[in-house]
C-alpha positions in Angstrom: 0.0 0.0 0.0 1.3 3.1 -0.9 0.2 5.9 1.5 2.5 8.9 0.2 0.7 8.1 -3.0 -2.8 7.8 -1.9 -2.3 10.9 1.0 -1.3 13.0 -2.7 -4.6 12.3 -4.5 -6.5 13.0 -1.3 -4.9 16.0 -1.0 -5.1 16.9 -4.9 -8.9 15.9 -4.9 -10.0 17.1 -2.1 -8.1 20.4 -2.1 -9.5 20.8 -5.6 -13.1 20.3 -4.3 -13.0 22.4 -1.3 -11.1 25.5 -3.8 -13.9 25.0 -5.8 -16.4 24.6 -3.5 -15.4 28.1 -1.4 -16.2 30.0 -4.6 -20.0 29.0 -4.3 -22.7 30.5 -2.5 -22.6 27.8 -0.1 -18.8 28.2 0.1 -19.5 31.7 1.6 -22.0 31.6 3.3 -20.1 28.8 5.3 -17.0 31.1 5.1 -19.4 34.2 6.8 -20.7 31.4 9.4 -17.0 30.3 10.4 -16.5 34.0 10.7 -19.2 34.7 13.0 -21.0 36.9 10.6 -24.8 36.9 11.1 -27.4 38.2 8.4 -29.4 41.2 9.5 -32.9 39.4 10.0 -35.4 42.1 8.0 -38.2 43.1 10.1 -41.2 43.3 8.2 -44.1 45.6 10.5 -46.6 43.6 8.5 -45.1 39.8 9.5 -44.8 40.7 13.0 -48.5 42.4 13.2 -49.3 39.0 12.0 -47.6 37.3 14.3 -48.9 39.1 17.2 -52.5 38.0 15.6 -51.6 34.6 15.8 -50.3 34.6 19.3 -53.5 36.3 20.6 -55.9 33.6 19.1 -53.9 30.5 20.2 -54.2 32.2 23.5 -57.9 32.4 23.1 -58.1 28.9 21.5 -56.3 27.9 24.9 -58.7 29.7 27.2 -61.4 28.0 25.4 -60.0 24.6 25.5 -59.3 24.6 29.4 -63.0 25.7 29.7 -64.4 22.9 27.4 -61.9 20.7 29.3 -63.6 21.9 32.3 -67.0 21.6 31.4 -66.3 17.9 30.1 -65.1 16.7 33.6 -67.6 18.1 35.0 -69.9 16.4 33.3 -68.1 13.1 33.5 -67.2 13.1 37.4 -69.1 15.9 39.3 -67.8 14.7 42.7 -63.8 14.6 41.5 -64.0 18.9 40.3 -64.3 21.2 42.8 -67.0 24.0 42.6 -69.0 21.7 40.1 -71.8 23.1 42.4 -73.1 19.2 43.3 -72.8 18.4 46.9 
């Protein structure tokens, strides 16, 4: 086995590829992620109105949810929920 031989293709290949590779868009953006270089994140008023949106009615869809929840056990097992007014 000759290793000095096979360590010269890897190096040939593979330096070849990774040259080539670096002058991609991928090659820098992996070059600007080595670096520590971030991109700016755009903040769009109209994205994070709509986000805001969301966030309220999952909160709502939670509120309602519990209460259905509530309602349900109540129904199932008046004597195991408090306040279920049966005593």
């Amino acid at each position: 086995m000759d290793v000095p031989g096979i360590l010269a293709i890897l190096f040939i290949f593979g330096g070849g590829s990774l040259m080539l590779l670096a002058r991609t868009p991928i090659g820098h953006a992996i070059a600007e992620r080595i670096r520590g270089v971030r991109p700016e994140a755009t903040r769009d008023p109209t994205v994070l109105e709509e986000l805001d949106r969301l966030r309220q009615e999952v909160t709502e869809l939670q509120e309602r949810m519990d209460f259905a929840e509530r309602l349900l056990a109540r129904q199932r097992e008046p004597d195991r929920v408090p306040g279920s007014g049966q005593a």
